[in-house]
C-alpha positions as a Python dict, from the first residue, in 0.01 Angstrom:
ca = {
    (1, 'X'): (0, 0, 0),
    (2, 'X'): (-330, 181, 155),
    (3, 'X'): (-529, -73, 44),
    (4, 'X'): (-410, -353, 271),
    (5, 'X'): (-439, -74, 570),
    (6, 'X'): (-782, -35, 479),
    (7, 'X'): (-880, -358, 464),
    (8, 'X'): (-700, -426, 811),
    (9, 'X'): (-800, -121, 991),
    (10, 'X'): (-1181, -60, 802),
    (11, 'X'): (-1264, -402, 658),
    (12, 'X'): (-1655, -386, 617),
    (13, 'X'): (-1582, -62, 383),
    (14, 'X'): (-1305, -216, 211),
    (15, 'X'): (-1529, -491, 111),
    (16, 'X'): (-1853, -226, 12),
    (17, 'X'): (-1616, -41, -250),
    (18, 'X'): (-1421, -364, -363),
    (19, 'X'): (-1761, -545, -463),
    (20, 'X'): (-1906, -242, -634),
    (21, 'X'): (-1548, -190, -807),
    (22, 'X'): (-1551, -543, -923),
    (23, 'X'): (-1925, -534, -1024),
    (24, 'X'): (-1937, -199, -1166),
    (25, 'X'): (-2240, -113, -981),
    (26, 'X'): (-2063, 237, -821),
    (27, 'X'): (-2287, 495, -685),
    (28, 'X'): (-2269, 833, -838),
    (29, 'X'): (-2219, 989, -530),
    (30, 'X'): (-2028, 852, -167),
    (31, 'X'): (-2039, 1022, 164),
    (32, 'X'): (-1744, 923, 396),
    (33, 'X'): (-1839, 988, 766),
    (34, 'X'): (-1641, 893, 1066),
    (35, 'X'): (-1386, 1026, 1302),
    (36, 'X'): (-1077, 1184, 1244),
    (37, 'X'): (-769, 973, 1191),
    (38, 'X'): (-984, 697, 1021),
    (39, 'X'): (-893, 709, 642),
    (40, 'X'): (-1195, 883, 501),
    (41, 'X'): (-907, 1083, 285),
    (42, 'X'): (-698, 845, 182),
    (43, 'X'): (-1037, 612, 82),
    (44, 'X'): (-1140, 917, -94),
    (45, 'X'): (-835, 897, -284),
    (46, 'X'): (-780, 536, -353),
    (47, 'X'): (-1148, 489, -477),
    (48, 'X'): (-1040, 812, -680),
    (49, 'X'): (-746, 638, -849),
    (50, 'X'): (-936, 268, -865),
    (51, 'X'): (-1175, 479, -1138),
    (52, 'X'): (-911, 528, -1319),
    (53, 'X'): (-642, 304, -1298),
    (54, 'X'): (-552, 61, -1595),
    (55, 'X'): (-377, -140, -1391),
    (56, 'X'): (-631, -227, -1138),
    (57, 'X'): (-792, -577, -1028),
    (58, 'X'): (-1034, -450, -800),
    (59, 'X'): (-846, -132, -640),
    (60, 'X'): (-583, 72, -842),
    (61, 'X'): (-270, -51, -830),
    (62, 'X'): (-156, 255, -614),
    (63, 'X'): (190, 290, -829),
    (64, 'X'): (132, 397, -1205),
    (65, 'X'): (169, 726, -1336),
    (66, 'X'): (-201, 833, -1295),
    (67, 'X'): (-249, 688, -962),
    (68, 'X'): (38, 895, -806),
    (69, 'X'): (-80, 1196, -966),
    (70, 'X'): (-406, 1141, -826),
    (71, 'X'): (-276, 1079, -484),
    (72, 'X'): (-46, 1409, -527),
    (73, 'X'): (-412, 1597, -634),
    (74, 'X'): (-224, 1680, -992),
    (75, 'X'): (-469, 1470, -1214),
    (76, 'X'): (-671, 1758, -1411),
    (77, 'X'): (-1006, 1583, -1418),
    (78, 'X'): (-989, 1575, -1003),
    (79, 'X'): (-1110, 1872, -799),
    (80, 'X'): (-1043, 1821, -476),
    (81, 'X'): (-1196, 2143, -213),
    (82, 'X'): (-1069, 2144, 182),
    (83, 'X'): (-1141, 2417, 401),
    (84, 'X'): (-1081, 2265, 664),
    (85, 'X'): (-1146, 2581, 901),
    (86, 'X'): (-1384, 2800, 728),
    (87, 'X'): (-1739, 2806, 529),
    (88, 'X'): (-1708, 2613, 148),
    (89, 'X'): (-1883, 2930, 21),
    (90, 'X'): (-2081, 2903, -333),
    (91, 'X'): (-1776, 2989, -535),
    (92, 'X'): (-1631, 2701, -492),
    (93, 'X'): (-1906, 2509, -599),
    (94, 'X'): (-1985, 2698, -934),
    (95, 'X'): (-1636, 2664, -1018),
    (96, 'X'): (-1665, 2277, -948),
    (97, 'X'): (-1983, 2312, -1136),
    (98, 'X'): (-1818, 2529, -1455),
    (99, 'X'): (-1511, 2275, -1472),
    (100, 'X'): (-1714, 1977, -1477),
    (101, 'X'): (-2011, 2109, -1750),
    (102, 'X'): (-1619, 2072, -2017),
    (103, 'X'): (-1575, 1741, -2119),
    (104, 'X'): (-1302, 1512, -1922),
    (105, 'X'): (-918, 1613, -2059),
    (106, 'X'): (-765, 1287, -1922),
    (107, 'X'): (-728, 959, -2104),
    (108, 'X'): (-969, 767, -1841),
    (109, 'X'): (-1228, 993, -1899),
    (110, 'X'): (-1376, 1044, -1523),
    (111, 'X'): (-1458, 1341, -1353),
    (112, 'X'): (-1411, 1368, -1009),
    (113, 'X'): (-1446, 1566, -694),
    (114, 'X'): (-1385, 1488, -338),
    (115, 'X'): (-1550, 1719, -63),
    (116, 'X'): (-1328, 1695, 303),
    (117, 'X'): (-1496, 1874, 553),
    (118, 'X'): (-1834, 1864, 356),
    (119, 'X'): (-2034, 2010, 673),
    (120, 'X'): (-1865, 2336, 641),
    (121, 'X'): (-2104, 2348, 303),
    (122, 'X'): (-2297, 2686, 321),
    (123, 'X'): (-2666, 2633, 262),
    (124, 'X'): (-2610, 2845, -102),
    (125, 'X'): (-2359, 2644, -177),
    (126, 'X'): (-2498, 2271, -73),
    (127, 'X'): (-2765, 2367, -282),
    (128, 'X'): (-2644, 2456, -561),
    (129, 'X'): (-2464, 2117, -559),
    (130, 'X'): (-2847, 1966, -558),
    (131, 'X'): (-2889, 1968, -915),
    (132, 'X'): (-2554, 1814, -1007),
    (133, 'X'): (-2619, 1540, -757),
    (134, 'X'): (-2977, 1478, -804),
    (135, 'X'): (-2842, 1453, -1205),
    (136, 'X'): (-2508, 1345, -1256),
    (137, 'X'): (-2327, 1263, -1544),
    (138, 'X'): (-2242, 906, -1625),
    (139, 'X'): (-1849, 966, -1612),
    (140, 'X'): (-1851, 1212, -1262),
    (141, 'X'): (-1828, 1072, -952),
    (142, 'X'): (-1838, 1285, -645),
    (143, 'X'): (-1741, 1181, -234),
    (144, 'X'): (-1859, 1383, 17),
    (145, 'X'): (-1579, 1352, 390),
    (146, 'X'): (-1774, 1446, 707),
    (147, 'X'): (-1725, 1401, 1098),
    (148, 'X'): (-2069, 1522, 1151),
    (149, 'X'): (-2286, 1384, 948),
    (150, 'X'): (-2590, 1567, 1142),
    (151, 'X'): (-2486, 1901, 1000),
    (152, 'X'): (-2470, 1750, 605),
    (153, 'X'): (-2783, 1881, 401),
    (154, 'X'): (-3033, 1579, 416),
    (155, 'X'): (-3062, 1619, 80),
    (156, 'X'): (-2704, 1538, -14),
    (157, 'X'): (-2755, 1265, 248),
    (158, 'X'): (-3012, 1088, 67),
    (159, 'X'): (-2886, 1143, -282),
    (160, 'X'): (-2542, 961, -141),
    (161, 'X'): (-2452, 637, -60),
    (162, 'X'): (-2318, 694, 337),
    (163, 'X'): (-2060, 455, 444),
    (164, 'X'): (-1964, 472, 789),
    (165, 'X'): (-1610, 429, 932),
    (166, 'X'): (-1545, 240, 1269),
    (167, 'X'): (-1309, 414, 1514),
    (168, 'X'): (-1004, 308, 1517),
    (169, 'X'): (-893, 126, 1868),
    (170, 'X'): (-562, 70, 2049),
    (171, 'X'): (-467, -205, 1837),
    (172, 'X'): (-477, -14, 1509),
    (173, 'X'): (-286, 270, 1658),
    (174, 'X'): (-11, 44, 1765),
    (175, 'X'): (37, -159, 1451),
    (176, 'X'): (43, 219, 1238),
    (177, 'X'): (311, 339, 1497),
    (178, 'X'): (504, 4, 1384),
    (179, 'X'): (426, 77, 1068),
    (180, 'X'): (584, 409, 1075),
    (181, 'X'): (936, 230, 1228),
    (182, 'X'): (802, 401, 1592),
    (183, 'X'): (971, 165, 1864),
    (184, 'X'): (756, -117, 2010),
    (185, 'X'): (763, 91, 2384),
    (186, 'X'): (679, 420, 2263),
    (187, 'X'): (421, 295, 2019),
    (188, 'X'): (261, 66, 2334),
    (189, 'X'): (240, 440, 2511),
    (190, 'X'): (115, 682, 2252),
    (191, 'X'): (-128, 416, 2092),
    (192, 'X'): (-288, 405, 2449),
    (193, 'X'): (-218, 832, 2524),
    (194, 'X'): (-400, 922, 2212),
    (195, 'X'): (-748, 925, 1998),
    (196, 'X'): (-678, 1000, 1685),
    (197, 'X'): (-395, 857, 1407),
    (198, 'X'): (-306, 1191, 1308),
    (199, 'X'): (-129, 1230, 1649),
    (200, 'X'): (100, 937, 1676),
    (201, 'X'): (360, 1068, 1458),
    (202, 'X'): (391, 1405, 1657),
    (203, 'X'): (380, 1255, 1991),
    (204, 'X'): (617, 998, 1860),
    (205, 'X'): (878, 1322, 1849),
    (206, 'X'): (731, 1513, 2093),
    (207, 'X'): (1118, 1569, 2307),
    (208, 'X'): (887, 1596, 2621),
    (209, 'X'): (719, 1274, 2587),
    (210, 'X'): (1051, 1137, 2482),
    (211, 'X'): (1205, 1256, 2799),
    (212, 'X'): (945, 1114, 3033),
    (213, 'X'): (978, 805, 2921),
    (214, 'X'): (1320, 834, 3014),
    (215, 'X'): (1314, 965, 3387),
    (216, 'X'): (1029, 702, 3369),
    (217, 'X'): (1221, 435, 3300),
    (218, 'X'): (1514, 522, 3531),
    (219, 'X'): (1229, 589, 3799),
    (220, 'X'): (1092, 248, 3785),
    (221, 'X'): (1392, 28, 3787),
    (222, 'X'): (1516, 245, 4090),
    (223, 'X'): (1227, 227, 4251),
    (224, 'X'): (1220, -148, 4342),
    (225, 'X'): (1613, -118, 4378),
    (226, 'X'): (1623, 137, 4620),
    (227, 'X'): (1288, 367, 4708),
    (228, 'X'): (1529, 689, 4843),
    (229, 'X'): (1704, 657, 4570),
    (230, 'X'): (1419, 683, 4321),
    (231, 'X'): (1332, 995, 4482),
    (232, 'X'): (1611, 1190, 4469),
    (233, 'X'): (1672, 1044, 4114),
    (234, 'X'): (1313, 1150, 4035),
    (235, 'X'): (1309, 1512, 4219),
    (236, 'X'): (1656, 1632, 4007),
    (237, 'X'): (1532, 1473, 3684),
    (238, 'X'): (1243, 1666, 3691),
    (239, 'X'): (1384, 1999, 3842),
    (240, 'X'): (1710, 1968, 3583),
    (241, 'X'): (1453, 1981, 3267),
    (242, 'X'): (1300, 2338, 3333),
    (243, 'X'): (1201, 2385, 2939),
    (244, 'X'): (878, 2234, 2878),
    (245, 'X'): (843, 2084, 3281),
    (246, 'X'): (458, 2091, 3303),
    (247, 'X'): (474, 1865, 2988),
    (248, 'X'): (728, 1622, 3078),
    (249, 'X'): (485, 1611, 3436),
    (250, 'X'): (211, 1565, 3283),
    (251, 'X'): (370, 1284, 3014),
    (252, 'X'): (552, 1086, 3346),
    (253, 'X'): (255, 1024, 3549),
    (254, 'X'): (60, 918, 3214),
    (255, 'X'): (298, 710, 3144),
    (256, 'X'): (323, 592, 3550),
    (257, 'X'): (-51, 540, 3535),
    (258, 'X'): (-38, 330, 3214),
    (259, 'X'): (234, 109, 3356),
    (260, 'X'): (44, 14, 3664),
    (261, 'X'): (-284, -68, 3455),
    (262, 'X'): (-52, -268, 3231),
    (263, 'X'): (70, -459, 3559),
    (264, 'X'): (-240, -503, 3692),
    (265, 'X'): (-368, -712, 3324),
    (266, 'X'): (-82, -875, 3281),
    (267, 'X'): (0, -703, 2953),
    (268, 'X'): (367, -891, 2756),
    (269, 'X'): (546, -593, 2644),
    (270, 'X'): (777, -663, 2277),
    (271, 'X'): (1016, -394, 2415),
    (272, 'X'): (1248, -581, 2673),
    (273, 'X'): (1301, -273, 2896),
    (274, 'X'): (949, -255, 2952),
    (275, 'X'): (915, -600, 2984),
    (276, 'X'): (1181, -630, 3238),
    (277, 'X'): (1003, -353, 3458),
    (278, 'X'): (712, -490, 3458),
    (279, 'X'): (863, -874, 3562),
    (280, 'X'): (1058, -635, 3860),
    (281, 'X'): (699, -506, 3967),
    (282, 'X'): (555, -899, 3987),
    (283, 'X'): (828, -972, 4184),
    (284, 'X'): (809, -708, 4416),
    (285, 'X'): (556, -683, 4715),
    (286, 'X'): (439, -316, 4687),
    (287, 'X'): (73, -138, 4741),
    (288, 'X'): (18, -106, 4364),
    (289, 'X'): (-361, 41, 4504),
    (290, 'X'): (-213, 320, 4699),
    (291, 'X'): (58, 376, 4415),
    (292, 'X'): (-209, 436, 4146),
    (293, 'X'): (-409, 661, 4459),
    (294, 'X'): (-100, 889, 4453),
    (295, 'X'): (-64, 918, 4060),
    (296, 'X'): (-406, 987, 3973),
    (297, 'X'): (-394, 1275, 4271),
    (298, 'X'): (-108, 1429, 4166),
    (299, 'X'): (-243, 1397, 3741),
    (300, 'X'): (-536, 1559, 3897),
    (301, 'X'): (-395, 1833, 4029),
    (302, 'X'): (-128, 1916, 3797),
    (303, 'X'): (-374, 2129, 3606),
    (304, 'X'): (-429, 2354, 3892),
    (305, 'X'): (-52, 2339, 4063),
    (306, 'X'): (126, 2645, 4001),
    (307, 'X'): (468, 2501, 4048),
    (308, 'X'): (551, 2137, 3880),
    (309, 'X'): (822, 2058, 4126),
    (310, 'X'): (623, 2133, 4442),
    (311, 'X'): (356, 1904, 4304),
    (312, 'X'): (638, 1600, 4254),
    (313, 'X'): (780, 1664, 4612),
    (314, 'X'): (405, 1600, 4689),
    (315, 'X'): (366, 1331, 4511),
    (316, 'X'): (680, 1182, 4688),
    (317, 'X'): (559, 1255, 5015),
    (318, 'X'): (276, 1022, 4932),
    (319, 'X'): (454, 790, 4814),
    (320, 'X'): (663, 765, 5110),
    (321, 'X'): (366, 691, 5313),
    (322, 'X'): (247, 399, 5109),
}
């Protein structure tokens, strides 16, 4: 259920709406502002569906007819406007405006309308939104979404009630990738590769990042077995993948770079082939400083190398000298 996510992952928000739910003090109007990846939608939503839920305690119940409709935007007394790369010109908001003068069709009563990407508000159209803000019906309820709050008419600002959502960290990307049945390894490395939510599940099948942790893998275990060895193994891994090369570079010595940091704090991995590497690197007398010298060059440099496996045969020669 969203609700327990957003009381894990945004808890002081989580407890604004659920006193104000159970108090019925609500404030006409909500604006959402945070980073992307950080639930201001789904909130949106769930507060959305907790006004009109008949199964609800504090939040909606999440499962009933009208709740799923709501979360499927197919509840008629919800108008939900997203344009997400463009202006929200005045039409939009004098068709919000025309819809919402009629009186409520559904059984709850409630009007509602949720604004993503309320910044992108032309000044015509922000203001004509004034009126209906600075006067709003008893039953209509309206939540503005923002990233940048600074470009949100002050006016709708003040005529809100802002709550702010806290980025998420490492933690809360991990235990999402888990969530979403990701494997403990590959939700360790995307939860510290990314910055927003929205990417874990496309990283999580990116083939290229699924391939470097692969020859990175293989690398590592061969690398305290036999150095040579790793080499080689490391030079025709890379030069046998020739779709996609610069990406499965670029993912191995991320992924190189995190497992040396994650050395270096003593991090307990759940996944027992990471686990195991990382027990084969405290056993192993090796210049972890000089290591990490020639992965950060070579991640430096990849961006300006013009041929992937000349920069790996460089990064082995550097290696070699360690």
């Amino acid at each position: 259920m969203f609700k327990e996510v957003l009381e894990t992952s945004q808890p002081i928000v989580y407890q604004t709406l659920k006193n104000a739910l159970e108090s019925e003090h609500l404030s006409h109007c909500y604006l959402f502002v945070g980073d992307k990846g950080t639930h201001k939608l789904e909130t949106s939503f769930l507060l959305a569906q907790s006004l009109i839920c008949e199964n609800r305690t504090a939040f909606a119940c999440e499962k009933c007819n009208s709740c799923r409709r709501m979360k499927e935007n197919n509840y008629v007394d919800l108008i939900y406007i997203d344009e997400d790369d463009k202006n929200i010109k005045v039409e939009l908001i004098e068709n919000l405006q025309h819809r919402f003068e009629k009186t409520a069709l559904e059984k709850a009563g409630k009007k509602i309308f949720i604004i993503n990407n309320c910044e992108r508000l032309t000044i015509k159209a922000a203001n004509s939104l004034l009126k209906f803000i600075e006067e709003p019906a008893g039953n209509t309820t309206g939540i503005f979404i923002t990233t940048q709050v600074d470009g949100v008419l002050p006016t709708i600002v003040s005529r809100s009630q802002t709550l702010n959502f806290k980025p998420l960290n490492k933690d809360d990307f991990f235990n999402y990738a888990l969530e979403k049945n990701i494997d403990p390894l590959s939700a360790h490395l995307i939860s510290n590769l990314i910055s927003r939510e929205v990417d874990i599940i496309p990283l999580s099948k990116n083939r290229s990042f699924n391939k470097a942790i692969e020859i990175f893998c293989q690398f590592i275990q061969r690398y305290f077995d036999n150095r040579t060895e790793s080499y080689f193994y490391l030079q025709n891994s890379i030069a046998a993948n020739k779709r996609n090369q610069r990406d499965i570079i670029r993912f191995f010595l991320d992924i190189s770079l995190l497992f040396i940091q994650d050395y270096l704090n003593g991090f307990e991995s759940e996944d027992k082939t990471y686990s195991d590497l990382l027990t084969l690197a405290k056993n192993n007398d090796f210049n972890y400083s000089q290591v990490m010298k020639a992965f950060i060059d070579s991640r430096t440099s990849l961006n300006k190398a013009a041929n992937g496996l000349l920069l790996i045969d460089q990064l082995i020669y550097k290696l070699l000298e360690v």
